[in-house]
C-alpha positions as CSV (number, residue, x, y, z in Angstrom):
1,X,0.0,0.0,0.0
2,X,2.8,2.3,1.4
3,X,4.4,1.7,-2.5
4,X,0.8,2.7,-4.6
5,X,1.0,6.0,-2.1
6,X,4.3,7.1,-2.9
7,X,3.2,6.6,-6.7
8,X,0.7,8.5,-6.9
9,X,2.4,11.3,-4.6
10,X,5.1,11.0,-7.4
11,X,2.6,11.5,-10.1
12,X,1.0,13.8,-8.9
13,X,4.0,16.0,-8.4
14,X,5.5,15.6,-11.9
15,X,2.3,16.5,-13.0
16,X,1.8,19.6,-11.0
17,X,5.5,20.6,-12.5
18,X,5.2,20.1,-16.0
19,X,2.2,22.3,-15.9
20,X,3.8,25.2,-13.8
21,X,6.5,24.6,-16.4
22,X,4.2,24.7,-19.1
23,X,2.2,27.5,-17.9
24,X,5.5,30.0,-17.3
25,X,6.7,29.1,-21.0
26,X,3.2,30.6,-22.3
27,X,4.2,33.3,-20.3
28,X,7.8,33.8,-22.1
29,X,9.7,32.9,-19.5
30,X,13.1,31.4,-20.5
31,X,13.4,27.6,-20.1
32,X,15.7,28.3,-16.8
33,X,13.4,30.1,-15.0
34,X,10.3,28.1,-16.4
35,X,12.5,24.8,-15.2
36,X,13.0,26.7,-11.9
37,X,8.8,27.2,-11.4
38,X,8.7,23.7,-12.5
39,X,11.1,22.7,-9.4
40,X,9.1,24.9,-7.3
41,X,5.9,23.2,-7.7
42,X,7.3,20.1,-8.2
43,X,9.0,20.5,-4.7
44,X,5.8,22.4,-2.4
45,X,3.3,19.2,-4.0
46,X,5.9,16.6,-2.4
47,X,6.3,19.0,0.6
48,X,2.0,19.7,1.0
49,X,1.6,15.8,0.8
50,X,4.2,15.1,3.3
51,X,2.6,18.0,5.9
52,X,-1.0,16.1,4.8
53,X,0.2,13.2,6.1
54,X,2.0,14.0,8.8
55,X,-1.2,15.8,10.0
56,X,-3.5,12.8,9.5
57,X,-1.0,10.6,11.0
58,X,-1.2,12.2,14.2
59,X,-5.0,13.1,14.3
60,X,-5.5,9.2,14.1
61,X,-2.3,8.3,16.6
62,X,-4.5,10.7,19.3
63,X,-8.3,9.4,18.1
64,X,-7.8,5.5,17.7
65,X,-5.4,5.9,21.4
């Protein structure tokens, strides 16, 4: 289960960056800084998902106790 999870976090993510990349090259960023937003968002997805389950982690460690 734990493997499926980190998958679709993954996914998810690469998603997230290719569109942010995507996005600030219709904007006429160069491909640095449109790579750069990409890392961004790729990076803050990972980082919400972690903070998401992190969070939920410890609700149910204090509610199932």
């Amino acid at each position: 289960m734990g493997v499926v999870c980190v998958t679709v976090v993954l996914v998810v993510a690469v998603i997230v960056g290719v569109g942010a990349g995507w996005l600030a090259r219709l904007d006429q960023a160069t491909w640095p800084a449109a790579a750069t937003r990409a890392a961004v968002a790729f990076a803050a997805t990972v980082t919400l998902f972690g903070v998401a389950v992190t969070a939920v982690t410890g609700i149910l460690t204090v509610v199932l106790e």
